[in-house]
Backbone as a ProteinNet text record, in pm:
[ID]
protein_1_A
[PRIMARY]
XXXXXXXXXXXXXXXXXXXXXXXXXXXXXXXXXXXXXXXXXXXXXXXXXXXXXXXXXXXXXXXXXXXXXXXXXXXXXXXXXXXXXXXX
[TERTIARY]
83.6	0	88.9	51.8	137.6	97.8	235.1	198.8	144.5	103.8	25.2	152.8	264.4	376.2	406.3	418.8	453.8	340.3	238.3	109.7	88.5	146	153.4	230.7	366.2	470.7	466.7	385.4	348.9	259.4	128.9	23.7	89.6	175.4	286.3	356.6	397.5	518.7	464.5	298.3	275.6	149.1	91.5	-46.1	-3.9	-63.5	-101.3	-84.6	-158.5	-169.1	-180	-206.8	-166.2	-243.4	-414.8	-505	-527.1	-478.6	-506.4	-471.8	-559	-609	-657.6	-690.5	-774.7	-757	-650.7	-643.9	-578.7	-546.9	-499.7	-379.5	-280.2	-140.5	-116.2	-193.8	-186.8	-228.9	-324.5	-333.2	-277.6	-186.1	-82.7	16.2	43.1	155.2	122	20.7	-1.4	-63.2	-105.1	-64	62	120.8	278.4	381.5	331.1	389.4	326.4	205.3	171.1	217.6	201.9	253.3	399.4	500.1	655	631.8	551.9	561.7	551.8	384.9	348.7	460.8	521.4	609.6	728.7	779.5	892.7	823.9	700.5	651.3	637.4	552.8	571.8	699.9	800.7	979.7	970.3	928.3	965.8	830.7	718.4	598.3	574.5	645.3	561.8	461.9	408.5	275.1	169	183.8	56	-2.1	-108.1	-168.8	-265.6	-330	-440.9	-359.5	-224.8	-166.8	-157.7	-121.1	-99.4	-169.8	-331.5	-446.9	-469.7	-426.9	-473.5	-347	-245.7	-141.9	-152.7	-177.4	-251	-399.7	-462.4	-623.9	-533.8	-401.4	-366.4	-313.1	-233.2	-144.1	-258.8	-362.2	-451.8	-536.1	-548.2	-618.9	-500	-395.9	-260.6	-314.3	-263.1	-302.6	-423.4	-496	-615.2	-591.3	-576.1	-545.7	-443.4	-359.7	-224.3	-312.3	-393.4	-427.3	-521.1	-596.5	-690.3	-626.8	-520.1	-412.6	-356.5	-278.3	-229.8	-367.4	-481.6	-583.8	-597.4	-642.7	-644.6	-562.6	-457.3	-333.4	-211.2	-173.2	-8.9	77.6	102.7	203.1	233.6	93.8	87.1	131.5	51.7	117.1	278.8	370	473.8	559.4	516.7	507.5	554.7	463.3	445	539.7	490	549.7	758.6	785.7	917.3	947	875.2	881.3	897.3	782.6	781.4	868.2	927.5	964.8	902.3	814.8	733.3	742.1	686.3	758.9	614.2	638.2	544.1	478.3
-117.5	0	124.9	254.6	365.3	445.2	481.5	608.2	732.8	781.9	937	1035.9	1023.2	1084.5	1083.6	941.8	879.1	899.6	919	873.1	1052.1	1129.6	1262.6	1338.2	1205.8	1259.7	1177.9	1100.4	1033.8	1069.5	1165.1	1224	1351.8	1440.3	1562.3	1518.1	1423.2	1394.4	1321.1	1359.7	1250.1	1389.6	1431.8	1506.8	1606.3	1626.6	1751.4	1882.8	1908.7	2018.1	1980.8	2105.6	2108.8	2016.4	2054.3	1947.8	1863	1766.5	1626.5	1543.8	1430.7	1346.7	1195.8	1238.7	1162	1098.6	1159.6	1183.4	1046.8	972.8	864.1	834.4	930.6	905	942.6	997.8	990	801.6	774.8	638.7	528.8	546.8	432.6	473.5	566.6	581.9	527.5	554.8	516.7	361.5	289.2	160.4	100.3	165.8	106.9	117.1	185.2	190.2	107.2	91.8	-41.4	-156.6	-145.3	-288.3	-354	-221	-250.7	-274.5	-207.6	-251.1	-389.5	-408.2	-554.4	-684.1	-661.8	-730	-771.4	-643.5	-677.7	-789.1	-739.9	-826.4	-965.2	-979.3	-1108.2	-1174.6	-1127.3	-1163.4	-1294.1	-1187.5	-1249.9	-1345.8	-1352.5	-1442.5	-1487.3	-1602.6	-1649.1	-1745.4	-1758.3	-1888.2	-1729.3	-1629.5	-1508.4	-1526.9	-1648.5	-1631.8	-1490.3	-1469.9	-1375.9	-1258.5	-1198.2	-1086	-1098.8	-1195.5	-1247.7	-1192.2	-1249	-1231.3	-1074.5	-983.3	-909.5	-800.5	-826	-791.8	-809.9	-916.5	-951	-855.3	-797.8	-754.9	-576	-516.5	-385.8	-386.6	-493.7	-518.6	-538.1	-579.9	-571.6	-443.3	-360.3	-267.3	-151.6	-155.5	-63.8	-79.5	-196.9	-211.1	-139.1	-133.5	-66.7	73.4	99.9	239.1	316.5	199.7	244.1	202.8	129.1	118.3	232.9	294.8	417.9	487.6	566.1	661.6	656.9	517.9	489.8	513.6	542.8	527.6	676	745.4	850.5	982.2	956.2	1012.3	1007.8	960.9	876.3	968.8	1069.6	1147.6	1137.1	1182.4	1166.8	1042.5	922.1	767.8	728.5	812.7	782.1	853	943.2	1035	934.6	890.4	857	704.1	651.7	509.2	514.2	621.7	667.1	711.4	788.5	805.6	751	619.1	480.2	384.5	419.2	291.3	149.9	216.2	79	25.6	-54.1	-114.3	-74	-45.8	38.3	-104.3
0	0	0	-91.4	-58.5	31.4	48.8	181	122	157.7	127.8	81.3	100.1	63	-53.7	-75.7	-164.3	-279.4	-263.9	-382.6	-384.6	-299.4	-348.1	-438.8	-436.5	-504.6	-650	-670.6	-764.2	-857.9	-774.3	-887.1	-921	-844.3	-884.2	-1027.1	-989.6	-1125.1	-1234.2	-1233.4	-1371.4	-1392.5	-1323.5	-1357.6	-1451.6	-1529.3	-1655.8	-1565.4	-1430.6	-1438.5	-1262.1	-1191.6	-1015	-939.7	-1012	-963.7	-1009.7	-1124.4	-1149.3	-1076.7	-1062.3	-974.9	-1068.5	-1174.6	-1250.9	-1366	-1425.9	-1598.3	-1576.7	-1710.5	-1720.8	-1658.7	-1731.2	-1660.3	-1526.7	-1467.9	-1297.6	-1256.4	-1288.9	-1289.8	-1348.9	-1421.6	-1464.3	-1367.1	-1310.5	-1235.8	-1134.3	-1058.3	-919	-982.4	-1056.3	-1093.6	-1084.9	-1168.2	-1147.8	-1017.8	-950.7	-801.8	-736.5	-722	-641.1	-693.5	-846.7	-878.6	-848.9	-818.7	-817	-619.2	-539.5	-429.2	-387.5	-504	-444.8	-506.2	-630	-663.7	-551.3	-508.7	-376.6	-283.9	-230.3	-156.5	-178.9	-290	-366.4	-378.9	-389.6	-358	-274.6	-128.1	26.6	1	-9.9	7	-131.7	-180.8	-289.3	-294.9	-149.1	-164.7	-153.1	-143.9	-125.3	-264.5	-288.8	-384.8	-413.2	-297.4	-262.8	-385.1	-305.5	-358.1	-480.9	-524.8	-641.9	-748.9	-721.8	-802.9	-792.6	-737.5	-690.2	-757.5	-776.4	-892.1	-1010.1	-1030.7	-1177	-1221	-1155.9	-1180	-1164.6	-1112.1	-1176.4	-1247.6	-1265.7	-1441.2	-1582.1	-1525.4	-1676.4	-1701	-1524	-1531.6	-1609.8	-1535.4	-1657.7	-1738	-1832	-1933	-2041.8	-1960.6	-2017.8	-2029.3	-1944.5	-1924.6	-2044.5	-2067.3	-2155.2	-2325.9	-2307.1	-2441.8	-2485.8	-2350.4	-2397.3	-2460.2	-2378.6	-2383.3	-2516.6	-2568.8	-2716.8	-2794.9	-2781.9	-2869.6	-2898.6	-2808.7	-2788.7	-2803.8	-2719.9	-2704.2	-2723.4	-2823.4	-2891.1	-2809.9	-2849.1	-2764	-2635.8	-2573.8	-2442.7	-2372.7	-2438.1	-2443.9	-2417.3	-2545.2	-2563.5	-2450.1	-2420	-2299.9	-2146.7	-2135.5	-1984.2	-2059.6	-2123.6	-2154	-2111.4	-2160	-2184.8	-2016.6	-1926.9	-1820.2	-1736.9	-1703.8	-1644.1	-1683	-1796	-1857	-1865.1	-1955.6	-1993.5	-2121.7	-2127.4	-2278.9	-2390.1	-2496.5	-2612.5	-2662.1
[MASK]
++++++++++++++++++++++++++++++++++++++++++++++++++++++++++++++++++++++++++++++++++++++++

């Protein structure tokens, strides 16, 4: 789970503008930070099926998110993709 610090400094460095909260790439980011947390975790516990399933259901929700964005928004897409380092 992120800390409030952390998920502050996360919608800062991805939002369009002071108050976004919402827009896509605020939410692939704060996707991809949970997902790199829960991964560590997953490290130390690999019978945590629960977590498991539950990593798997924000990796497809990314996903989605990144395919709107490429639909929509190529730039913007290539944008955040290049940021996160995610793969195109």
């Amino acid at each position: 789970m992120l800390s409030t610090t952390k998920k502050t400094k996360v919608i800062k460095g991805a939002g369009i503008h002071p108050t976004d909260t919402g827009s896509p790439e605020v939410q692939i980011s704060l996707l991809t930070s949970k997902i790199e947390e829960l991964a560590q975790h997953l490290k130390k516990h690999d019978k945590d099926r629960h977590s498991r399933r539950g990593l798997l259901a924000m990796v497809a929700d990314r996903q989605t998110h990144m395919k709107y964005l490429a639909k929509k928004h190529p730039k913007r897409y290539s944008e955040i993709a290049k940021k996160l380092e995610l793969k195109k």
